[in-house]
C-alpha atoms as one frame of an Amber mdcrd trajectory, in Angstrom:
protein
  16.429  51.062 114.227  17.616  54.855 113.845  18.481  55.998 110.426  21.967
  57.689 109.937  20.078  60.808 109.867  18.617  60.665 113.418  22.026  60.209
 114.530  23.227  63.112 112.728  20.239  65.385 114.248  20.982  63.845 117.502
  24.892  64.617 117.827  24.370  68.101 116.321  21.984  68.680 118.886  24.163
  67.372 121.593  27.305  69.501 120.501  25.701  72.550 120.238  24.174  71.773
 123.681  27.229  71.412 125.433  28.945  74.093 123.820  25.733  76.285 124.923
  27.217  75.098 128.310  30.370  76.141 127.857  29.864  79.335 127.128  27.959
  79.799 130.007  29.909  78.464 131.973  31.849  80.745 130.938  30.276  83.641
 131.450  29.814  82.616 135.289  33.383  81.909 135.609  34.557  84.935 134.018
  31.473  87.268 136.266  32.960  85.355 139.552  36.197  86.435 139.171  35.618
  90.232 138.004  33.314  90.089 140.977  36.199  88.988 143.531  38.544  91.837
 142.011  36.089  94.367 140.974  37.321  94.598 137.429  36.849  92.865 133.985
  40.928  93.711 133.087  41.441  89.878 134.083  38.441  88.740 131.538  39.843
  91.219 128.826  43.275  89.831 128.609  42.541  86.382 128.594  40.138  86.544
 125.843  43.010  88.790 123.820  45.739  86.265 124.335  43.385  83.318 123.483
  42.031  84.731 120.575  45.492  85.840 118.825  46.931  82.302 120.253  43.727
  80.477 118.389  44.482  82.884 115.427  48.074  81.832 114.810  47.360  78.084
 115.159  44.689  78.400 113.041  46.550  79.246 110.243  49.833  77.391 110.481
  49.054  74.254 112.527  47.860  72.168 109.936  51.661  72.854 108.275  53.191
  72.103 111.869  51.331  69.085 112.135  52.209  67.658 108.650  55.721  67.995
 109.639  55.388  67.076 112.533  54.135  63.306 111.674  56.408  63.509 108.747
  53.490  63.097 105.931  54.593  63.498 102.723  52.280  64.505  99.815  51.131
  62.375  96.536  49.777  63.330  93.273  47.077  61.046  91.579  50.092  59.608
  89.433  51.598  58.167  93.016  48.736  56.221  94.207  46.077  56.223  91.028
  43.216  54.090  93.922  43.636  56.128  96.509  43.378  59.244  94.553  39.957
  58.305  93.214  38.581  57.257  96.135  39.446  60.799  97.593  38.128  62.643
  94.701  34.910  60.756  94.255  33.710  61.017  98.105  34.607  65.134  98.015
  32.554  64.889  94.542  29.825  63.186  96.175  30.158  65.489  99.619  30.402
  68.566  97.600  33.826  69.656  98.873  36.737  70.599  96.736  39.833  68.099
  96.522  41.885  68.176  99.327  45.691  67.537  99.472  46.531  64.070 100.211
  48.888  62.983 102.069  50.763  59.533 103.141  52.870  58.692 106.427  54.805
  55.793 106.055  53.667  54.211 109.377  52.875  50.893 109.437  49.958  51.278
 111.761  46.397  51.501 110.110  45.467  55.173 110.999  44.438  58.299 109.656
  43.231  62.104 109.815  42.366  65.589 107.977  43.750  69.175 109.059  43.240
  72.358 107.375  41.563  75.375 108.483  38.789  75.236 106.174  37.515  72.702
 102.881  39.722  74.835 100.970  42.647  74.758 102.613  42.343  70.863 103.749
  44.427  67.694 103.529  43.936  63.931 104.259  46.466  62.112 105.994  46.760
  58.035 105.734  49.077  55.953 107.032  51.140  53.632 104.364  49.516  50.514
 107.390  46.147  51.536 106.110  46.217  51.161 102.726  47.920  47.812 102.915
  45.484  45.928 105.522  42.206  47.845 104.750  39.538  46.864 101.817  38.264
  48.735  99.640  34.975  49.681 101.182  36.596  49.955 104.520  39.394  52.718
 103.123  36.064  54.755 101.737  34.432  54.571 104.927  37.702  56.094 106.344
  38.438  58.333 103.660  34.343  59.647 104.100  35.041  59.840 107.778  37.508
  62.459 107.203  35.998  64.325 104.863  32.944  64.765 106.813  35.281  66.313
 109.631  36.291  68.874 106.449  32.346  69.272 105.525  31.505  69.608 108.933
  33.955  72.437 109.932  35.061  70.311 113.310  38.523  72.078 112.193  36.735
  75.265 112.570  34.841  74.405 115.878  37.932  72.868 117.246  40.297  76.357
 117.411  36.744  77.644 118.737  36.739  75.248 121.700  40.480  75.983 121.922
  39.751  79.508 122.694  37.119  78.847 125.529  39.476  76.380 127.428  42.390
  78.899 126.872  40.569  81.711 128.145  39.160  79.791 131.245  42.574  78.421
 131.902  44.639  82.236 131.711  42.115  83.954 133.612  42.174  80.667 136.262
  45.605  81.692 136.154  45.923  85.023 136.610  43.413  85.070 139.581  45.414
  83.000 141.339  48.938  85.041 140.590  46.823  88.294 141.147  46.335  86.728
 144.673  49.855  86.020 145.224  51.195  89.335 143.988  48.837  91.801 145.134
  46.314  89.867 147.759  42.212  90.040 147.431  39.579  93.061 147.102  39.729
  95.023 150.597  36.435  94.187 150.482  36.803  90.968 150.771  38.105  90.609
 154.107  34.358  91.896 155.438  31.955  89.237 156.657  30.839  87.244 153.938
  34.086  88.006 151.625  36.874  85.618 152.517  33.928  82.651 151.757  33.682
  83.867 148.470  37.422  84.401 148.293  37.800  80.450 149.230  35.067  79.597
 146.596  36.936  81.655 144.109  40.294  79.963 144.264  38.611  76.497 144.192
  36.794  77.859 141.358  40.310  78.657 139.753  41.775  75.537 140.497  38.640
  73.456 139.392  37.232  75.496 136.010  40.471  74.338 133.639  39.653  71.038
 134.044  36.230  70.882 133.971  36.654  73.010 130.817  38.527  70.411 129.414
  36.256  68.259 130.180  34.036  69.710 128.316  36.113  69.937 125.163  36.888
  66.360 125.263  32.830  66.086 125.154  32.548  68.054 122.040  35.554  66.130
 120.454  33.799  62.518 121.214  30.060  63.973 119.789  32.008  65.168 116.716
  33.329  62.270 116.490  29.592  60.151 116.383  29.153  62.706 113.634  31.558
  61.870 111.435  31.059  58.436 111.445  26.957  59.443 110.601  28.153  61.704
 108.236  30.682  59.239 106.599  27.813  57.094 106.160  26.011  59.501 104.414
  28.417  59.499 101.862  29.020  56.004 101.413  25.924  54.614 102.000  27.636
  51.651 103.709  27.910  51.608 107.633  29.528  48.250 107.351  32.873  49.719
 105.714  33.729  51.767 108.553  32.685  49.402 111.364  35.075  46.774 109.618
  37.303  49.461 109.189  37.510  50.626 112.813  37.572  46.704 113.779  40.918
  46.429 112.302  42.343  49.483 113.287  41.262  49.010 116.688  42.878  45.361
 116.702  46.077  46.391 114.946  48.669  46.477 117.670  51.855  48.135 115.711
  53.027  50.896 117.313  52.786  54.454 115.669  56.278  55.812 115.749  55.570
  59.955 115.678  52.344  59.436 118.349  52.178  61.878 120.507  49.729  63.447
 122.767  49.476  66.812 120.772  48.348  65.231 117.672  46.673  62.030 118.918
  43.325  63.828 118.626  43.343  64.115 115.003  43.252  60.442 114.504  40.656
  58.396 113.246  41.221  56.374 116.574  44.039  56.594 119.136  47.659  56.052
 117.578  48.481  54.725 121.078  48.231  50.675 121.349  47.898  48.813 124.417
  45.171  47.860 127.013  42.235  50.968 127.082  40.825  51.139 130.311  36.701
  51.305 129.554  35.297  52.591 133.369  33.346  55.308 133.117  36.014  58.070
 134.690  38.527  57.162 132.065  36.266  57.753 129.278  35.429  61.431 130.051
  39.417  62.079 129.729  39.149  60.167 126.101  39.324  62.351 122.905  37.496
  59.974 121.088  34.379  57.272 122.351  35.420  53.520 122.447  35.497  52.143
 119.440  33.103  49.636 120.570  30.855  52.432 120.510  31.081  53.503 117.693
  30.960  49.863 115.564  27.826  49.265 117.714  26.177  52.708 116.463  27.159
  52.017 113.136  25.619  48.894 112.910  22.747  49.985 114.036  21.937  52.649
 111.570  19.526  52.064 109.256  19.988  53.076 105.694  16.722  54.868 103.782
């Protein structure tokens, strides 16, 4: 049986692998394409629009995002359990307190924003508190906390910045086509192959970037639960926890695709399709998954 640390080591290894391939990927994308125009102006601006992009959000999503799933903040005197559960887990993870926050959604949910532990709020759903346990609401509350402790925040607006850059200079290869027509030395012997292989290149390297973001997002996700663990000592909380949020069908009103990431586990309800080319679109791994690994883990 693997310990909670092996699957820590494990997932850490695996994240920092693919991101390895990313930015190699990359690197190859962004040499193909100064190639085919014989200049790195393409490459420069991207990486200047997705870095100042990344920068803003950075900053100021975490206050778009509380607004935008209308949380509204407590003090300890509002909700004296769920307080202390928040404060003793970022005791025991050695974080400082972060803001809490409630939505008053029925469904069983929750997440953490902030760009950094000290600058960091939990989000629960009002759904959550009433259906959940207490050992199952500090295996969620740990869960999100270890995405603080972890800095998935952090590596997040880094990921966003490598698909954002892939995706502009995608983009302005193919406009830079349209407007002004390939390298004169392309149309030699040899050139209009590569010309072919660089707009299929363009057309194909923002999604399989993507793809490879949604990769990161499900190993960080393994993590957290490892992590959450760590903190709790119980894997049992959050596998019962996940069981019943997972089997909840109530709708979550302010869902949406831009924050459904953020989430513990998908906001949207209905019938997941499990075959093995939906999954590498998910932002998060079946559920199943996860119980299964939890369950698993051994604790030392």
């Amino acid at each position: 049986m693997a310990t909670f640390y092996t699957h820590i080591e494990k997932n850490i290894l695996k994240t920092w692998t693919l991101i390895s391939v990313f930015l190699i990927f990359i690197i190859g994308i962004g040499w193909f394409f100064s190639y085919l125009f014989n200049s790195r102006i393409i490459l420069l601006i991207a990486v200047v629009i997705s870095v100042t992009q990344t920068f803003l959000s950075y900053f100021y999503s975490d206050k778009i995002i509380l607004s935008m799933v209308k949380a509204r903040r407590i003090e300890k005197k509002d909700n004296p359990e769920l307080y202390r559960i928040v404060e003793n887990l970022s005791i025991t993870a050695g974080l400082p307190m972060p803001q809490v926050y409630i939505m008053d959604e029925l469904q069983p949910n929750a997440f953490a924003t902030g760009r950094n532990p000290k600058h960091s709020a939990i989000v629960v759903t009002a759904g959550l508190l009433e259906k959940l346990e207490k050992s199952e609401l500090e295996g969620v509350i740990a869960h999100e906390l270890s995405h603080i402790k972890n800095k998935d925040i952090f590596l997040g607006s880094i990921v966003v910045v490598l698909v954002g850059i892939v995706a502009l200079v995608s983009d302005f290869f193919l406009r830079s086509l349209f407007w002004f027509g390939p390298r004169r030395d392309s149309e030699r012997e040899g050139g209009a192959i590569f010309l072919i292989l660089g707009i299929i290149a363009a057309i194909l390297a923002p999604i399989a970037a993507t793809l490879i973001q949604l990769a990161i997002s499900r190993k960080r996700e393994f993590l957290a639960d490892a992590s959450a663990v760590l903190l709790t000592r119980y894997p049992e909380g959050l596998a019962r926890a996940l069981e019943k949020i997972a089997s909840d069908k109530v709708p979550l009103r302010v869902a949406s695709n831009a924050t459904s990431h953020l989430f513990i586990a998908s906001p949207f309800k209905g019938n997941q399709t499990k075959n093995w080319f939906a999954k590498i679109f998910m932002t998060h791994p079946p559920i199943e998954e996860r119980i299964k690994a939890l369950r698993e883990m051994e604790i030392q």
